[in-house]
PAROTI-645667 format. One record per atom (N, C-alpha, C): residue number from 1; residue in one letter; atom name; x, y, z. Coordinates in pm, whole numbers, plus 50000, padded with zeros to 5 digits. Layout:
{site NUM, A, CA, {X, Y, Z}};
...
This chain:
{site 1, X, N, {51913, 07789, 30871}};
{site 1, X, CA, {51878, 07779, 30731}};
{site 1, X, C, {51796, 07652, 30708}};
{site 2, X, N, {51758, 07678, 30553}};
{site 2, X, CA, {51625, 07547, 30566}};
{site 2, X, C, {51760, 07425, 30437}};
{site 3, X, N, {51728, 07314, 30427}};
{site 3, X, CA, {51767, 07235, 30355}};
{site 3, X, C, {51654, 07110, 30298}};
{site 4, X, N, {51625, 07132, 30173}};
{site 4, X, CA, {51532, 07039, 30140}};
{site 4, X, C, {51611, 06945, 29999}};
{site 5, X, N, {51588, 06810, 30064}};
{site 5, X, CA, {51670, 06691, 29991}};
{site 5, X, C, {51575, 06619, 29953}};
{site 6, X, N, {51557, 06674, 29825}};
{site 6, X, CA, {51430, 06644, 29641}};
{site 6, X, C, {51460, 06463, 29703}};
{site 7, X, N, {51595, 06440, 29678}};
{site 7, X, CA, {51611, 06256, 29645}};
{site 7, X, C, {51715, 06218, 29719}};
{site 8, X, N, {51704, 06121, 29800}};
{site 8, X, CA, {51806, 06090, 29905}};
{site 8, X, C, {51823, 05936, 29866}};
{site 9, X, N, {51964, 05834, 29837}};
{site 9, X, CA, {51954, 05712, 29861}};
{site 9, X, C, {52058, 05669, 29896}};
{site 10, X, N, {52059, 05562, 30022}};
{site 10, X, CA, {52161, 05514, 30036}};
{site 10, X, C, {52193, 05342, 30028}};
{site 11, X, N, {52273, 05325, 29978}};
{site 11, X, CA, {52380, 05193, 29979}};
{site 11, X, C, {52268, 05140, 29842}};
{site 12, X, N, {52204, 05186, 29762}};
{site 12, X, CA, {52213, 05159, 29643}};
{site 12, X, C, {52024, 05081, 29632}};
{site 13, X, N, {51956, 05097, 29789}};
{site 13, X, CA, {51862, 05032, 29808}};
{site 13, X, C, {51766, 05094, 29690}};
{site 14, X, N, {51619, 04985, 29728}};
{site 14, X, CA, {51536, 05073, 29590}};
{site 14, X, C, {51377, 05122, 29657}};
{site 15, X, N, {51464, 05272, 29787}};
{site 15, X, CA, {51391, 05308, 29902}};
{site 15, X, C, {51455, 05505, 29858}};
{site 16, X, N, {51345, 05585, 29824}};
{site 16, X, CA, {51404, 05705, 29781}};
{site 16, X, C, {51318, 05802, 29873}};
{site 17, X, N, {51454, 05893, 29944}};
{site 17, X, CA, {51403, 05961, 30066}};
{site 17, X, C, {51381, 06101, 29982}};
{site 18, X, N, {51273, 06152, 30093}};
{site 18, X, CA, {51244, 06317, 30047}};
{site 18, X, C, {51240, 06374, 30181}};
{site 19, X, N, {51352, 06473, 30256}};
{site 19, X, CA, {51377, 06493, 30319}};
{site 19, X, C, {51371, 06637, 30365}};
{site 20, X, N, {51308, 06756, 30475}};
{site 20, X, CA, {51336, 06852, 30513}};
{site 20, X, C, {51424, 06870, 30633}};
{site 21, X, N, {51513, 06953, 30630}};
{site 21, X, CA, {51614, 06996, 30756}};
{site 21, X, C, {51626, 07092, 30776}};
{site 22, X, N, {51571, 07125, 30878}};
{site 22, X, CA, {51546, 07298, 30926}};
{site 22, X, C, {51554, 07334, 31106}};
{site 23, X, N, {51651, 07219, 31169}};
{site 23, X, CA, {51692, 07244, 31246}};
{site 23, X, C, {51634, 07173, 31373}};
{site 24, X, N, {51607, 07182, 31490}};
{site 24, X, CA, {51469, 07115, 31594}};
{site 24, X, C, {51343, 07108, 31572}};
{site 25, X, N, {51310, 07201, 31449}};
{site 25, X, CA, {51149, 07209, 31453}};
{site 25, X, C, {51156, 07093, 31382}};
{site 26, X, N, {51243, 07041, 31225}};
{site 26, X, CA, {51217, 06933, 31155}};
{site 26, X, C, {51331, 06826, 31279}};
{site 27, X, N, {51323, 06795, 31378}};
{site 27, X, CA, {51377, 06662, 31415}};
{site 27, X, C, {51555, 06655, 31370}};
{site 28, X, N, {51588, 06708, 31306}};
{site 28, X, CA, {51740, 06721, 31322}};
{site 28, X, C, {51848, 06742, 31425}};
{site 29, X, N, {51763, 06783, 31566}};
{site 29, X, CA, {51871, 06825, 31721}};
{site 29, X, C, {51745, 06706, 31774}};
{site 30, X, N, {51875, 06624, 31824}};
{site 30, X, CA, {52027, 06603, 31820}};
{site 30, X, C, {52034, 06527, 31710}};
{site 31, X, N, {51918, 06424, 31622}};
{site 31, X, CA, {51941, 06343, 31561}};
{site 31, X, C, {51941, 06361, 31361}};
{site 32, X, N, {51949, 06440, 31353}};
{site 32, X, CA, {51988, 06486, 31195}};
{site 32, X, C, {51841, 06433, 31080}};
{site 33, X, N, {51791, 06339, 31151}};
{site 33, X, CA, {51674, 06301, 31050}};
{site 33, X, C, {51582, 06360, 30984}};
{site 34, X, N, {51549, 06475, 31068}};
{site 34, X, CA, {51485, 06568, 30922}};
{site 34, X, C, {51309, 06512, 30972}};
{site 35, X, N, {51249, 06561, 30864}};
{site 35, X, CA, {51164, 06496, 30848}};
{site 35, X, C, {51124, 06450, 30682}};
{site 36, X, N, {51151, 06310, 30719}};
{site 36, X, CA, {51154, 06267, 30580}};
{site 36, X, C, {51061, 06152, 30529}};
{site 37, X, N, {50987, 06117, 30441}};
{site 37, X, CA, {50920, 06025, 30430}};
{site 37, X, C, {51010, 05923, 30269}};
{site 38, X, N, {50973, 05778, 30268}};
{site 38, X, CA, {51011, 05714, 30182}};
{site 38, X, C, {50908, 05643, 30088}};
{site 39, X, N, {50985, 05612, 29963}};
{site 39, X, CA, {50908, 05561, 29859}};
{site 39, X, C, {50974, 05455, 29777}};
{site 40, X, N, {50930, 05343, 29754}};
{site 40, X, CA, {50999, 05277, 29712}};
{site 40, X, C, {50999, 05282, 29523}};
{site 41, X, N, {51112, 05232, 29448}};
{site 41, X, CA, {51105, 05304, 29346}};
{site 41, X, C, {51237, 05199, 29260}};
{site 42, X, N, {51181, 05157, 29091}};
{site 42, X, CA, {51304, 05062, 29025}};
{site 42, X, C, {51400, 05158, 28989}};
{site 43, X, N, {51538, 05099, 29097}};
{site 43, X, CA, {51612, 05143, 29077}};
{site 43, X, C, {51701, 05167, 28903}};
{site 44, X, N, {51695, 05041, 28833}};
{site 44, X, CA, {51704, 05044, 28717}};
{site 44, X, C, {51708, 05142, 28559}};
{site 45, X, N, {51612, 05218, 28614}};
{site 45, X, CA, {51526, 05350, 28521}};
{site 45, X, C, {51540, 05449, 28559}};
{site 46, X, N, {51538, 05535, 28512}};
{site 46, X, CA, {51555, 05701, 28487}};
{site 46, X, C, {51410, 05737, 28590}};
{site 47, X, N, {51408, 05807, 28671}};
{site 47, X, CA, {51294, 05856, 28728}};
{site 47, X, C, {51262, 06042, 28736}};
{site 48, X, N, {51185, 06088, 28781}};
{site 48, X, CA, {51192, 06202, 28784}};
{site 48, X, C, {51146, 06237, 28957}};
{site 49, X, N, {51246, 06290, 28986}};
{site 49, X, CA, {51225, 06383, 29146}};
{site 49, X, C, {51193, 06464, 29169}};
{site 50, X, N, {51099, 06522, 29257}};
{site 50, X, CA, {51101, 06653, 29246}};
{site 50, X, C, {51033, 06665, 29381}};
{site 51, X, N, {51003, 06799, 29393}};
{site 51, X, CA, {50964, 06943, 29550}};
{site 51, X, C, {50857, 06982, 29443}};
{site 52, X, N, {50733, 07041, 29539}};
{site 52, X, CA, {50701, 07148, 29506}};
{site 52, X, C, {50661, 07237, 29652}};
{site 53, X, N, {50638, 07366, 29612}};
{site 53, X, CA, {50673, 07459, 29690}};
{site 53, X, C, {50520, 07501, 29639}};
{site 54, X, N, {50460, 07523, 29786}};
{site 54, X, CA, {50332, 07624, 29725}};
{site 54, X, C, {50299, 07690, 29866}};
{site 55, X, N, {50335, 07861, 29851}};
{site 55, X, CA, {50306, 07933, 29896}};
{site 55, X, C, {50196, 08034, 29872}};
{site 56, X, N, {50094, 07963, 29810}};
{site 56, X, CA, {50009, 08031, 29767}};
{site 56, X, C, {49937, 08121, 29848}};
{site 57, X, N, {49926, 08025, 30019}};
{site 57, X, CA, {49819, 08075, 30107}};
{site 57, X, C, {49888, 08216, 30189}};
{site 58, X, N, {49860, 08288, 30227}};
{site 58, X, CA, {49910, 08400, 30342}};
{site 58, X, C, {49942, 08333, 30467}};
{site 59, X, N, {49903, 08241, 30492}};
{site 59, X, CA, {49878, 08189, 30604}};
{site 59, X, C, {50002, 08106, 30588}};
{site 60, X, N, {50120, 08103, 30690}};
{site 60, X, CA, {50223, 07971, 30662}};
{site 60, X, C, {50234, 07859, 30685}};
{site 61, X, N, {50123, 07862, 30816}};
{site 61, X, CA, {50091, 07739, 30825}};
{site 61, X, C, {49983, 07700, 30759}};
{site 62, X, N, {49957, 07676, 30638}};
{site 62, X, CA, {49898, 07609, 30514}};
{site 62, X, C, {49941, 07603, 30423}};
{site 63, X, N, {50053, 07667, 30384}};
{site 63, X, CA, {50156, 07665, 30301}};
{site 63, X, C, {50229, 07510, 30312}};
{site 64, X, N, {50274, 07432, 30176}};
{site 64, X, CA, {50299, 07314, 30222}};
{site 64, X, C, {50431, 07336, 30080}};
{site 65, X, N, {50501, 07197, 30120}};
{site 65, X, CA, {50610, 07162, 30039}};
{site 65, X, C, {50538, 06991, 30024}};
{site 66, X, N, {50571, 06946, 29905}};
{site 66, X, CA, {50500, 06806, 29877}};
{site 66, X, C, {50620, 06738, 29741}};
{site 67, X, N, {50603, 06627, 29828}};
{site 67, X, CA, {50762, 06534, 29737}};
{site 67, X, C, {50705, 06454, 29627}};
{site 68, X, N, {50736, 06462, 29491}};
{site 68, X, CA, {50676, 06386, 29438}};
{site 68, X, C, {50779, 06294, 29339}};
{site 69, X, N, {50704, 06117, 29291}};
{site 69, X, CA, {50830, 06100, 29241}};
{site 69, X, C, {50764, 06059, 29105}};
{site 70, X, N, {50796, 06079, 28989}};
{site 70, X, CA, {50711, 06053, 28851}};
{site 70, X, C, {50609, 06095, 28830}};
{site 71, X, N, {50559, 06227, 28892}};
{site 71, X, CA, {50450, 06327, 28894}};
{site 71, X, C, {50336, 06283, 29058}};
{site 72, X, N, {50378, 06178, 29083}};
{site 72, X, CA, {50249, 06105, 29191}};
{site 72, X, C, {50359, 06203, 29333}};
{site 73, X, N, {50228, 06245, 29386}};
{site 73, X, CA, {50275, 06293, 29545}};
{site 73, X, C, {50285, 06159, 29622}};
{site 74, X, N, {50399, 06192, 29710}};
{site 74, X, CA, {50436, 06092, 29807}};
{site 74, X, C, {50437, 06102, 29964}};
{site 75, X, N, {50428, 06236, 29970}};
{site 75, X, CA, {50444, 06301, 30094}};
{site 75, X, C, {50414, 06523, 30093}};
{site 76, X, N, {50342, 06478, 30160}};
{site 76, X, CA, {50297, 06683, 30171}};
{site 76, X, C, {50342, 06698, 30303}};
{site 77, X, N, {50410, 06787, 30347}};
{site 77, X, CA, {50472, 06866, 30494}};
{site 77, X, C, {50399, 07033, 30465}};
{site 78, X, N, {50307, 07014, 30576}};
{site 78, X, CA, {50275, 07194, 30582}};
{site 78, X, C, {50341, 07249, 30704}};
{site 79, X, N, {50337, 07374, 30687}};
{site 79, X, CA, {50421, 07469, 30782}};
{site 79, X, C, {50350, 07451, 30915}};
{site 80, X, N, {50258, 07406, 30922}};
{site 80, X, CA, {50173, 07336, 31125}};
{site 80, X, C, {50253, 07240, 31116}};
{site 81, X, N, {50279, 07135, 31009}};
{site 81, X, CA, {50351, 07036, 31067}};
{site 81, X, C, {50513, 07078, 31124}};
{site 82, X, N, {50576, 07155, 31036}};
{site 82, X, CA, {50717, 07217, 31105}};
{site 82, X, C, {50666, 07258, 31264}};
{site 83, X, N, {50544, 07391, 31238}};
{site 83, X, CA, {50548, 07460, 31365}};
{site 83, X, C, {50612, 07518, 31417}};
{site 84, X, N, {50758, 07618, 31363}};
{site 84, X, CA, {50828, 07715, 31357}};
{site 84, X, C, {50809, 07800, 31237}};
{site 85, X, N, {50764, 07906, 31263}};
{site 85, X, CA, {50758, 07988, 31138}};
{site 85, X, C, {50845, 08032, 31079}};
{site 86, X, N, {51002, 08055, 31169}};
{site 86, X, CA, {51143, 08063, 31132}};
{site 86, X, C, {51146, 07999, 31067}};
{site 87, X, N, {51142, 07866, 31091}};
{site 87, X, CA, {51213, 07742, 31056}};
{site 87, X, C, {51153, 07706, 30858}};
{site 88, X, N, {51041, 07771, 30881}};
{site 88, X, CA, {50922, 07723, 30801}};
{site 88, X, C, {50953, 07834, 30691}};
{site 89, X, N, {51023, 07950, 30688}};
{site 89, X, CA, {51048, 08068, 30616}};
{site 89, X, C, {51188, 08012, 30521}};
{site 90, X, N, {51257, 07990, 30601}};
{site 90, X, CA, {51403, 07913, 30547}};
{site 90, X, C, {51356, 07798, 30454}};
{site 91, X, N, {51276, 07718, 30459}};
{site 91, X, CA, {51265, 07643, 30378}};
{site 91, X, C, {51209, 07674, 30252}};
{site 92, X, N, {51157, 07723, 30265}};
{site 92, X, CA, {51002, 07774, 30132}};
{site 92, X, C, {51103, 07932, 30097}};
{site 93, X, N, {51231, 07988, 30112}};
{site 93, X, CA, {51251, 08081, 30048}};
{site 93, X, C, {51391, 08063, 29946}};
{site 94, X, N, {51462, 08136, 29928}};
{site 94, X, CA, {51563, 08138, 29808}};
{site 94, X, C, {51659, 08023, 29846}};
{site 95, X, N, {51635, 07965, 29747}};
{site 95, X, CA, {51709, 07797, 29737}};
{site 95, X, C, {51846, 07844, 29627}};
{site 96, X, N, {51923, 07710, 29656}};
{site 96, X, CA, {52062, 07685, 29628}};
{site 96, X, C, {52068, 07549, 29602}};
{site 97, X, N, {52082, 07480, 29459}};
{site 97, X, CA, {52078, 07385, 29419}};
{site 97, X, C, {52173, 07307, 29384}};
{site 98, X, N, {52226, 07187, 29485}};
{site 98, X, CA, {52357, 07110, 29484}};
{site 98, X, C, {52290, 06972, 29455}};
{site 99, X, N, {52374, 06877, 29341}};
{site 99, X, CA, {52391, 06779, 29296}};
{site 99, X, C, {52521, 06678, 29377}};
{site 100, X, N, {52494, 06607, 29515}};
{site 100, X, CA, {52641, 06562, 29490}};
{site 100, X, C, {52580, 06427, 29519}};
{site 101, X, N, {52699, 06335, 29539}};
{site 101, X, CA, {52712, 06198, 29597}};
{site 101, X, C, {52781, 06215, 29705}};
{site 102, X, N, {52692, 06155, 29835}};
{site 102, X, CA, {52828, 06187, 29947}};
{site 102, X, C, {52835, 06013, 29982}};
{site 103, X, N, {52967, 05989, 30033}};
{site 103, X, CA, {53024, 05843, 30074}};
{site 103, X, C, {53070, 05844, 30182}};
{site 104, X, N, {52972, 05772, 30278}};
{site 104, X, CA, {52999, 05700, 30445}};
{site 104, X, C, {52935, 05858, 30513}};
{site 105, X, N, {52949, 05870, 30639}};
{site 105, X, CA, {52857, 05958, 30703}};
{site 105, X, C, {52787, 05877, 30795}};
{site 106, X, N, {52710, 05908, 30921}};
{site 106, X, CA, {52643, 05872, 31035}};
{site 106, X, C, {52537, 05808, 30972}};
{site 107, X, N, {52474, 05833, 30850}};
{site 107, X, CA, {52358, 05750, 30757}};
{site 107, X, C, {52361, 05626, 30742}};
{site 108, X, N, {52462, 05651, 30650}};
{site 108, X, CA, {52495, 05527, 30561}};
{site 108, X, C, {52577, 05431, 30626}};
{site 109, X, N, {52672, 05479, 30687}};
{site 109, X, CA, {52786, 05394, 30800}};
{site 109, X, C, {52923, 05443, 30707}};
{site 110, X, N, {53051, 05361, 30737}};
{site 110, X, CA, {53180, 05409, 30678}};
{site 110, X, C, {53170, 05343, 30536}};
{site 111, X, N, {53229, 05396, 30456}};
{site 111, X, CA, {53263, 05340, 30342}};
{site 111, X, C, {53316, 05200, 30345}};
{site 112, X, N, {53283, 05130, 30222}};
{site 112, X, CA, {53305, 05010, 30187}};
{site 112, X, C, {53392, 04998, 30062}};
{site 113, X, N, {53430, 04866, 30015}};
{site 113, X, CA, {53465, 04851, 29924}};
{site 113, X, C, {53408, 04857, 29800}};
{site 114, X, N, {53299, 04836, 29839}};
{site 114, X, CA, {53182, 04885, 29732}};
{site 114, X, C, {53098, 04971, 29728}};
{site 115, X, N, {53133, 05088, 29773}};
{site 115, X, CA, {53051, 05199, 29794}};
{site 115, X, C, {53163, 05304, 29772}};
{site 116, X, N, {53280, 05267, 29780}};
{site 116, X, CA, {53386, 05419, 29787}};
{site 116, X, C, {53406, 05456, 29669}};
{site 117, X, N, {53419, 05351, 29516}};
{site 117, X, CA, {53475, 05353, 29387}};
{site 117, X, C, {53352, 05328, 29324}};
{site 118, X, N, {53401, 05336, 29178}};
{site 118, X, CA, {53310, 05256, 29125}};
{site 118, X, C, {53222, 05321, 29061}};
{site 119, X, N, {53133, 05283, 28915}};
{site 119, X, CA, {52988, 05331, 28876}};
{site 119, X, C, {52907, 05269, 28993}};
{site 120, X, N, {52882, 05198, 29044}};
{site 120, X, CA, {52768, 05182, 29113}};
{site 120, X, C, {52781, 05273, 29242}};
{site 121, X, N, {52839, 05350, 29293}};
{site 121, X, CA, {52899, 05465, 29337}};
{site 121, X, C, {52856, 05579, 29306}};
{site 122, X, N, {52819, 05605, 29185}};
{site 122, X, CA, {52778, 05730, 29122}};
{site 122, X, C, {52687, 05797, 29097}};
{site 123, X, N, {52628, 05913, 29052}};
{site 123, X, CA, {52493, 05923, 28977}};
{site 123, X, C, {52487, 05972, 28893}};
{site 124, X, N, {52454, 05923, 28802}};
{site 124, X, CA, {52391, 05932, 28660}};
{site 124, X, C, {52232, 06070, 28605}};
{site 125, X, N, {52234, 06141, 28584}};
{site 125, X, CA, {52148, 06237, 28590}};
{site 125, X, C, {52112, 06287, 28420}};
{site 126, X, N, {51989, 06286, 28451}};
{site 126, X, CA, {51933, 06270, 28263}};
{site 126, X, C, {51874, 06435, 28247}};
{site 127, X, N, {51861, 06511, 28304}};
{site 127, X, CA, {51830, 06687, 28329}};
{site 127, X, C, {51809, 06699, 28461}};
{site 128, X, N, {51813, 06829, 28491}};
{site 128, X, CA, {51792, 06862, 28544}};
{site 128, X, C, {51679, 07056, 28529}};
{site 129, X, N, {51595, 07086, 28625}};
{site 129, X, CA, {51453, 07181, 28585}};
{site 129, X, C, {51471, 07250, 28687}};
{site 130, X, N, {51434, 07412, 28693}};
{site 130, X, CA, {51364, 07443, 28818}};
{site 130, X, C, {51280, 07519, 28697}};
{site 131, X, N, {51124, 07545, 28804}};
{site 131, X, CA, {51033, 07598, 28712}};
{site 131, X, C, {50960, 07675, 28867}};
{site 132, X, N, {50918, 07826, 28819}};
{site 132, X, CA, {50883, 07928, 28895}};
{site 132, X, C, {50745, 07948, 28841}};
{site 133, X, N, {50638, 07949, 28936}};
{site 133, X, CA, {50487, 08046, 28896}};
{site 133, X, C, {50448, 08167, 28983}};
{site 134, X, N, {50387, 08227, 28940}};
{site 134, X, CA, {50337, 08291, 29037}};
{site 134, X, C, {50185, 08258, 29065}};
């Protein structure tokens, strides 16, 4: 299956990941990283995250997914760059949309005292959108 992570942050830095996981083709066997690029961003303020998905072309490898954060692109991944067309189908098809906070993991390291409790612990979320074209 494909997994695409809109906004990734850990230990509270002001470094916001946009991440694909779709198995060996994105770099995840053995090492889970995905392929992800970063952006730095004030943590302070309300921002807006987002994917877009454009399958416009027939072709899949030109088909791209592109991370953007406050409307500005930050990163475009096309389906040559995956280079599994499996891999590349799972991502770009029927999504499942989870909100969580996860604490400690091989990422981040074990939980802390200041990372396990706490508002600064949390996330705060001002809407949330999905929007479809054809």
């Amino acid at each position: 299956c494909g997994e695409i992570d809109t906004f990734e942050n850990v230990d509270g830095s002001t470094l916001g990941h946009g991440t694909l996981h779709c198995g060996a083709a994105c770099n995840d066997v053995p090492s889970d990283e995905g392929i992800s690029s970063a952006v730095t961003f004030d943590f302070g303020t309300f921002h807006t995250w987002a994917h877009q998905v454009d399958v416009t072309s027939a072709d899949w490898t030109a088909q791209s997914i592109t991370f953007l954060l406050d409307g500005k692109p930050y990163r475009e991944v096309r389906g040559s760059d995956v280079g599994n067309q499996a891999a590349w189908t799972a991502l770009v098809g029927p999504m499942l949309m989870t909100l969580n906070v996860a604490v400690g993991g091989q990422w981040p390291g074990s939980a802390s005292a200041s990372t396990a409790t706490g508002t600064t612990a949390g996330m705060e979320v001002q809407y949330v959108a999905v929007y479809h074209s054809n």
